[in-house]
C-alpha positions as CSV (number, residue, x, y, z in Angstrom):
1,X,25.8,-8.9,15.6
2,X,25.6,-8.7,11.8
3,X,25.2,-5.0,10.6
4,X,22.9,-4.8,7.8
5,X,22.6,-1.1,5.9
6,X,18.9,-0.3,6.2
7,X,17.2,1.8,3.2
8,X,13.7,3.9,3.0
9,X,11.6,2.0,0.1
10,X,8.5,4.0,-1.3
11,X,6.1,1.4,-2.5
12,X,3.2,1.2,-4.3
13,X,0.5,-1.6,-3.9
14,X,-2.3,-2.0,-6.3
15,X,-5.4,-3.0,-4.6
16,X,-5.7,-6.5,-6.7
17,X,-2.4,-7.0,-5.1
18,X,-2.1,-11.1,-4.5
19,X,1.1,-10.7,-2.9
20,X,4.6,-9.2,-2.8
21,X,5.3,-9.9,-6.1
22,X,2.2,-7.6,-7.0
23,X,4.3,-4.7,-5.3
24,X,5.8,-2.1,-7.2
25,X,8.8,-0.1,-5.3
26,X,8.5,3.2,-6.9
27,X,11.9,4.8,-5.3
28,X,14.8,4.3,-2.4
29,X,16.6,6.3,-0.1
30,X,19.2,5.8,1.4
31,X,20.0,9.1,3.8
32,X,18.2,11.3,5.7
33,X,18.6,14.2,3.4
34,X,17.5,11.9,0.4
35,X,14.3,10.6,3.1
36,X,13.0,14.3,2.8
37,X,12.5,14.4,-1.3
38,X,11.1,10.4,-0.7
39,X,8.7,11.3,1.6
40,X,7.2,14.7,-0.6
41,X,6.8,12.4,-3.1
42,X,5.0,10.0,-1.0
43,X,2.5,12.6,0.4
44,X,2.0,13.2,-3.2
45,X,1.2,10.4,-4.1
46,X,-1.7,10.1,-1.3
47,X,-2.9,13.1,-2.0
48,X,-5.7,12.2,-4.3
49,X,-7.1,10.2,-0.9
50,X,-7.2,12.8,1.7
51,X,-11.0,13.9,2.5
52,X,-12.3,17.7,2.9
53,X,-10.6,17.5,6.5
54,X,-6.8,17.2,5.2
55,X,-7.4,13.4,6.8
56,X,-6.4,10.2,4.4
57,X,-8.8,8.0,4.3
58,X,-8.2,4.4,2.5
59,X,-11.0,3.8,1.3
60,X,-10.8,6.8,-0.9
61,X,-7.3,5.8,-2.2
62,X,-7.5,4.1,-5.6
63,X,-3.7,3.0,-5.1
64,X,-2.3,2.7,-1.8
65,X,1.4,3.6,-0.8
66,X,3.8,2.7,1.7
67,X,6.9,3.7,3.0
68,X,8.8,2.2,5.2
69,X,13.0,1.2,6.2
70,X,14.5,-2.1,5.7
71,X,17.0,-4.1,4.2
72,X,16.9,-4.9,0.7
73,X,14.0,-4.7,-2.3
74,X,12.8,-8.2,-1.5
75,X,12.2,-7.5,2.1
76,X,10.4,-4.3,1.6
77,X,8.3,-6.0,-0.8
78,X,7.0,-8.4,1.6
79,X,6.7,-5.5,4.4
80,X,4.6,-3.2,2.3
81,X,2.3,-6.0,1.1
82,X,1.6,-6.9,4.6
83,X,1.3,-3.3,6.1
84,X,-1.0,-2.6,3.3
85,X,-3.0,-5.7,3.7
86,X,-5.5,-4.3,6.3
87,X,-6.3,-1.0,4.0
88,X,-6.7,-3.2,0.6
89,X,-9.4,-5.3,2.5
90,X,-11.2,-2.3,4.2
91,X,-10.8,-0.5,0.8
92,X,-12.3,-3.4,-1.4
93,X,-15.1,-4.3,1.3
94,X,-16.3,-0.6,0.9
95,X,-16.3,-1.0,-3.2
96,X,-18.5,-4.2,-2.4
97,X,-20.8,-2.6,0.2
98,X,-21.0,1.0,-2.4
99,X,-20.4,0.0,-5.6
100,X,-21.4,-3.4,-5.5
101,X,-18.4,-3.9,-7.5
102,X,-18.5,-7.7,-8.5
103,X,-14.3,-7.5,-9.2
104,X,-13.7,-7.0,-5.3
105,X,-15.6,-9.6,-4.7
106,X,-13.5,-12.1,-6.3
107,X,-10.5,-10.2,-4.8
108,X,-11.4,-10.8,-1.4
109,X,-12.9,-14.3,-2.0
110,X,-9.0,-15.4,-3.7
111,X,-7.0,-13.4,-2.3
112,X,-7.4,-12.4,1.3
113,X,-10.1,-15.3,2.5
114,X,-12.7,-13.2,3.1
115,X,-16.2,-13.9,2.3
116,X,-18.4,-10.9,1.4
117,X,-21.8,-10.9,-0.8
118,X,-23.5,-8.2,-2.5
């Protein structure tokens, strides 16, 4: 078995995001007591998404953030992207179905296959 040293990544996907190249990792960790600052800064981050209830909801976040452990930049680049896949569609879809927002449109249509109409 091959030990690999795992870090926490804190990374920021926009919601045009194509792929993991689109991410941004916005800070690393790489202890426990080093976690603790990382994941303040994460909840502050999502702040500006949480509703009247103290719940986050994505489809109020105009960025989205992850956080997450793993091996090296690369890797957590592809992680985040794909963990934050699900929320970038619902959060695009709602821009669509609210703001008839012609940009997430395109976005969905090129980017994540989906087919939505205003």
């Amino acid at each position: 078995m091959l030990y690999q040293d795992k870090f926490f990544y804190l990374c920021h996907i926009p919601l045009s995001a194509e792929g993991p190249d689109d991410v941004e990792i916005i800070d690393k960790a790489g202890d426990s007591h080093a976690f603790s600052d990382l994941f303040k800064k994460y909840e502050e981050l999502r702040s500006h998404a949480f509703n009247e209830d103290g719940l986050y909801s994505v489809i109020r976040a105009d960025k989205i953030y992850v956080l997450l452990r793993t091996t090296t930049p690369d890797q957590a680049k592809t992680e985040a992207f794909e963990e934050a896949r699900p929320g970038l569609v619902t959060n695009l879809e709602h821009r669509v179905m609210q703001d008839k927002d012609k940009n997430a449109v395109q976005i969905l249509r090129d980017v994540h296959d989906v087919d939505i109409s205003i």
